[in-house]
N, C-alpha and C positions, 0 to 999 in steps of 0.2 A: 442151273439156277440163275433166276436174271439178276442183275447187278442194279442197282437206284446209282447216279451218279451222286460221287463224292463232293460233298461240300469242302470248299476251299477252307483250308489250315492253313495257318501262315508257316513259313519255312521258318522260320529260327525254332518253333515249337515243334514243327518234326521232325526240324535235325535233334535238337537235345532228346527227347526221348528215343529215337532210333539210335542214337549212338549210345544212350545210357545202356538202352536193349543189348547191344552190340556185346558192352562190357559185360555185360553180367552172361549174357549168351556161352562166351569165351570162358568165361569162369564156370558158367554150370556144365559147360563141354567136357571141358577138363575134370570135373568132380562126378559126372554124371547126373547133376542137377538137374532136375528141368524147374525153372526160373516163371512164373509171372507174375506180371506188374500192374496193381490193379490201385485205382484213385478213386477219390469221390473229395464230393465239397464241402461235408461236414468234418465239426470239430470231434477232437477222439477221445471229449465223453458222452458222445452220441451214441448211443445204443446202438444203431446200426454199423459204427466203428467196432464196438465192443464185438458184436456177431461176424463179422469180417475177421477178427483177430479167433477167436474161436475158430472159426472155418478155416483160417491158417493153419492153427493147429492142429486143428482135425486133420486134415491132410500131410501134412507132415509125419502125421502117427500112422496114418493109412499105408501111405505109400512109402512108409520106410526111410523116410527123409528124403528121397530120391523124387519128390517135389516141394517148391515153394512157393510161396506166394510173398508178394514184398508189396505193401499195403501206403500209400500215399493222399494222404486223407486234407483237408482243407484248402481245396483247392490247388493244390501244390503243381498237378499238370493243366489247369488252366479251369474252367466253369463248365457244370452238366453237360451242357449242349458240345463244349469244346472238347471232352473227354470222350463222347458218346462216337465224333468225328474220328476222332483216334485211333480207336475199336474199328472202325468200318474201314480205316486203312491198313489196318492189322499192326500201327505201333503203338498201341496201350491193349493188351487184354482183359481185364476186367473193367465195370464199372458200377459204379449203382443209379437207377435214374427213376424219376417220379414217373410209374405210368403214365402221367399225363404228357409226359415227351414226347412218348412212341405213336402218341396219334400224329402225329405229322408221317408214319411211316407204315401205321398198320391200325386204318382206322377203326377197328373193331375194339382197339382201347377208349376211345371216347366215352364205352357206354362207362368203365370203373369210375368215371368222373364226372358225370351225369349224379346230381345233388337229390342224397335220399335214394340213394339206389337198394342198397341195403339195410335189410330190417333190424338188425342189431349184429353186434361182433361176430354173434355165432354162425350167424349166419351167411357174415361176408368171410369167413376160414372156409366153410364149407362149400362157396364157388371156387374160390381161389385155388383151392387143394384139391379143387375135382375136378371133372375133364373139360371144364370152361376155363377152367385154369391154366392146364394141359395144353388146350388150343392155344390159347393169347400167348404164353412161353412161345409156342412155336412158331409166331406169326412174323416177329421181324427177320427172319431167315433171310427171306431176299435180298436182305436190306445189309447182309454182313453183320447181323445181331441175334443171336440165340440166349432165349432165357433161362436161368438155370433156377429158380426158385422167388418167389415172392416175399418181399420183407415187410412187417407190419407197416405202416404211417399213421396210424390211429385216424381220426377226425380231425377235421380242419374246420376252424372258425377265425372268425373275426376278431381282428386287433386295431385299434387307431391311436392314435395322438392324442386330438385335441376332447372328442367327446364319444360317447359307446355307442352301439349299432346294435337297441333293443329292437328296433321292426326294421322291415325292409326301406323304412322310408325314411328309418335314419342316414343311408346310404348314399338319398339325393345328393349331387353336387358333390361326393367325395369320390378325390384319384384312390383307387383301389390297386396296390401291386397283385399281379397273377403271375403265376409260370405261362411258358408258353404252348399255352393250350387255346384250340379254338373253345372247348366246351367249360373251362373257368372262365375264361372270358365271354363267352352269353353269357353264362350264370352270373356273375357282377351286372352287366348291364338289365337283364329280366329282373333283379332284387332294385336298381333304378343307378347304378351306380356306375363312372367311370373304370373301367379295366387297365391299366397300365401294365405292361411286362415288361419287368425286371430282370437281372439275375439277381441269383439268393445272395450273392457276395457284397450286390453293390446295396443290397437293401438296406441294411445300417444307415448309412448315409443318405439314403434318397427320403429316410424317416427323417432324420436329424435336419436335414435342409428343407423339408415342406417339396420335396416334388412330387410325393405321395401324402395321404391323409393316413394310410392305414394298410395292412395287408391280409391273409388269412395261411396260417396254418397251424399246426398240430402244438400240443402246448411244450413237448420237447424242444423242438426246432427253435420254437418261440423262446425259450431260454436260454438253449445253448450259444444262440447268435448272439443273444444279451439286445434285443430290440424291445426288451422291458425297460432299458435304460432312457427309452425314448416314448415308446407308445404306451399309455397308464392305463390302458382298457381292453379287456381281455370279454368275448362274450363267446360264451358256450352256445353257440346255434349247431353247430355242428353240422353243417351244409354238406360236407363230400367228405369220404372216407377213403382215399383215393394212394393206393397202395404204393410202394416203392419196387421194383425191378431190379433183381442182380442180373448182371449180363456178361457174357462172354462174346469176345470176336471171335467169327465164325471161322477168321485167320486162324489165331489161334487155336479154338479147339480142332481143327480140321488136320492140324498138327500132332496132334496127342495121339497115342496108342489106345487101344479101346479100353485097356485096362486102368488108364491113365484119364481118361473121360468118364468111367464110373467110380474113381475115389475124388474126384474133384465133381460131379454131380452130387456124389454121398457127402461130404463135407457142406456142399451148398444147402442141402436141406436140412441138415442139422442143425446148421447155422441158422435155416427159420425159423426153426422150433424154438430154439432158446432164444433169439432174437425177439420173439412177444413177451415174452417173462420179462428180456429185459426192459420192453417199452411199458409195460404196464408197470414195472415199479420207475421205469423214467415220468412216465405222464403222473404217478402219484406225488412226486419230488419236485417236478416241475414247479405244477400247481402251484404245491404249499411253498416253494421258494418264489416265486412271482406274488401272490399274494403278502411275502414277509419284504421284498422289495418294496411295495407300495401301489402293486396294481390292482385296481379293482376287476375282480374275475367277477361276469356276469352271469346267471342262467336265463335263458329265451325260451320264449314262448315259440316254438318252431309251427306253428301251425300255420301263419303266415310267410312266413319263407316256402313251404311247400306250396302255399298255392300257387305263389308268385312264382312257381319254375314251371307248373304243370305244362305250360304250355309250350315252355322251351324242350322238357323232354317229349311232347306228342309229337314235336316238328322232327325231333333225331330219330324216333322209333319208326316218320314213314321213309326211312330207309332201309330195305326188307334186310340186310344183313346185320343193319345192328338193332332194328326187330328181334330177329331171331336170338341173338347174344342177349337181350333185355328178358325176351319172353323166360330165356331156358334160364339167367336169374333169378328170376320171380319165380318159378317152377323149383330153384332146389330148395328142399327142405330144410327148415332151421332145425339142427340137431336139439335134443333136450340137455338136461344136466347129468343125464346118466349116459348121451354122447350117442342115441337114437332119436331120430326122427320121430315127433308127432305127428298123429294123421294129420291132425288139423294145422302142420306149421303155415302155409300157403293160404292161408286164408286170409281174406282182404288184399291178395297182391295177384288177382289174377291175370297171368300173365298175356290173356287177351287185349287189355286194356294199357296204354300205353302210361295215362296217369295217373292209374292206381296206386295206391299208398303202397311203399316200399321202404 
C-alpha cells in the first residue's frame, strides 16, 4: 500500500500523546484492555460528541469490556488538520473530520462539498449509506486513513457580523472564513466573496476582531461555539451539506484482531444512526436558542446562489473521475417516506448534465 508523506507534527505534541498511548498501553496489557484514543475539536454538547460517547458504549458492551475507547473532545490534542496528522502517524487512533479535509488526500471528496449537490436529506443518507459511500470510506487508505462511518453535518450557511448575506451579492467585499477545502473556497469566491481559512478554534476570535466579516456553517456548530455572541446574522441559504467523517488510523486498525475490527465498525455505525436523531433535535434547539439570543435567522431565496456556482461545478465535473462520483449522485434515488424509491426521484437531476439542479 503506498504511503503519502507525513506532514510535519511538532515533537512536544507527539511525545505527550505517544507517551499518554504508552501509559494506557501498559495498563490495558495488564487488564487485557485494548485502549483507543480518539479526539475531535468540538464541545461535548455537540451531538457528534454525544454519538462518539454512544459508540464508546456500544463497544464496550460488544466486546465485553475488553475494548475501549477514551474520547478527548475540544481540541484537547490540538485542531482537525493536527489530529487528522496523528492518525497517519499511528499516535492518535480516532478522529472526526469534515469531509471537506480529505480532499487534500482523496479527491473524490470534493464532489460532497460541491454547493447543492443534493436534493434534499433523503437523498444525501441514501449516497452516503450506499456504495458511493462504501467507496469514499475507503479511499484515504493510502493515506493511513480508513473510514468507518459517516456522521450527519446538516447544511451549512451563512453567518456574519456586521450585515446578512440575502443574495450572492451581498457577499462582495466580505472576508469569508472556510475550512480548508479548495472547493469552499471556489464556492465563496463564485458567490463574489473573499475565502479566508481558518481553524474552527481560532474563529471566535478572528469574528470578534474584524479579520473575518462572517463564516458558514451548520446551525449546531454555529452555537455550540457561541459565535452568535459576535455575528447577529444567521441566513438559511443552505449552500453545502457537506458531511463529517469518523476515521480510524489504519496503524491502529491494522492492530486489532478481526473480531475486534467488527465490534468497533458495529459501534461506528450505530453511532450514525443515532447520531441524526441527535442532530435533528440539535439543529431544532439551535435555531430556537440563537434566535432567543438575538440573532436574526434569515430564509433565502437559493435560486440565485445556484446559478452563481453552476459554473464552478461544470468546471469539477470535467474531471472524468469526479464526473463519475457526481453522475452516479444524481443517479441514486431519493427514497420516499415509506423508505422506496420513486420512479420518478431522478428527475430534473440528470446525471448527464453537469449543472443540473441537484
Amino acid at each position: 500500500m503506498p504511503h503519502a508523506p507525513v506532514p510535519h507534527v511538532p515533537f512536544w505534541k507527539r511525545f505527550a500523546v505517544l507517551t499518554a498511548l504508552l501509559a494506557v498501553s501498559a495498563c490495558g496489557a495488564e487488564q487485557d484492555v485494548t485502549v483507543i484514543k480518539l479526539g475531535h475539536a468540538l464541545a461535548t454538547d455537540h451531538p457528534v460528541h454525544r454519538a462518539m460517547e454512544f459508540m464508546a458504549e456500544r463497544l464496550a458492551e460488544e466486546s465485553g469490556g475488553t475494548m475501549r475507547i477514551d474520547i478527548y473532545p475540544s481540541q484537547q490534542l490540538g485542531s482537525e488538520r493536527e489530529m487528522l496528522e496523528l492518525l497517519q502517524i499511528g499516535s492518535l487512533g480516532m478522529t472526526k473530520v469534515s469531509s471537506s479535509v480529505l480532499e487534500n488526500f482523496s479527491p473524490e471528496y470534493q464532489v460532497l462539498s460541491l454547493p447543492f449537490v443534493f436534493r434534499e436529506d433523503a437523498h444525501r443518507f441514501a449516497v452516503l449509506e450506499g456504495p458511493i459511500g462504501e467507496e469514499l470510506l475507503a479511499a484515504p487508505e493510502p493515506y493511513r486513513l480508513r473510514g468507518l462511518a459517516f456522521y450527519d453535518a446538516g447544511s451549512r450557511s451563512f453567518y456574519t457580523v456586521d450585515r446578512p448575506v440575502r443574495t450572492p451579492g451581498d457577499l462582495a467585499g466580505m472576508k469569508i472564513r472556510v475550512q480548508e477545502s479548495q472547493t469552499a473556497m471556489d464556492m465563496v469566491r463564485a458567490l463574489g466573496g473573499s475565502p479566508t481559512p481558518i481553524s474552527f478554534g481560532e474563529l471566535y476570535t478572528a469574528l470578534q476582531q474584524g479579520v473575518v466579516d462572517g463564516a458558514e456553517n451548520n446551525p449546531p456548530s454555529f452555537y455550540t461555539s457561541r459565535h452568535y455572541e459576535v455575528a447577529k446574522y444567521y441566513v438559511l441559504d443552505e449552500h453545502t451539506a457537506v458531511p463529517d467523517v469518523l476515521i480510524v488510523s489504519t496503524t491502529i486498525w491494522d492492530r486489532l484482531t478481526p473480531q475486534q475490527r467488527e465490534w468497533l465498525q458495529a459501534a461506528a455505525a450505530a453511532s450514525a444512526v443515532v447520531q441524526k436523531e441527535y442532530w435533528r433535535e440539535s439543529t431544532e434547539e439551535a435555531l430556537a436558542a440563537i434566535r432567543a439570543a438575538g440573532v436574526e435567522v434569515l430564509s433565502a431565496d437559493k435560486t440565485p446562489f445556484e446559478a452563481d456556482v453552476r459554473e464552478m461545478t461544470a468546471a469539477y465535473a470535467a474531471d472524468p473521475e469526479l464526473a463519475r462520483v457526481l453522475d452516479a449522485i444524481r443517479a441514486t434515488p431519493t427514497p420516499s417516506a415509506s423508505g422506496t424509491a420513486p420512479a420518478d426521484s431522478t428527475e430534473g437531476a440528470s446525471p448527464a448534465t453537469p449543472d443540473a439542479d441537484a
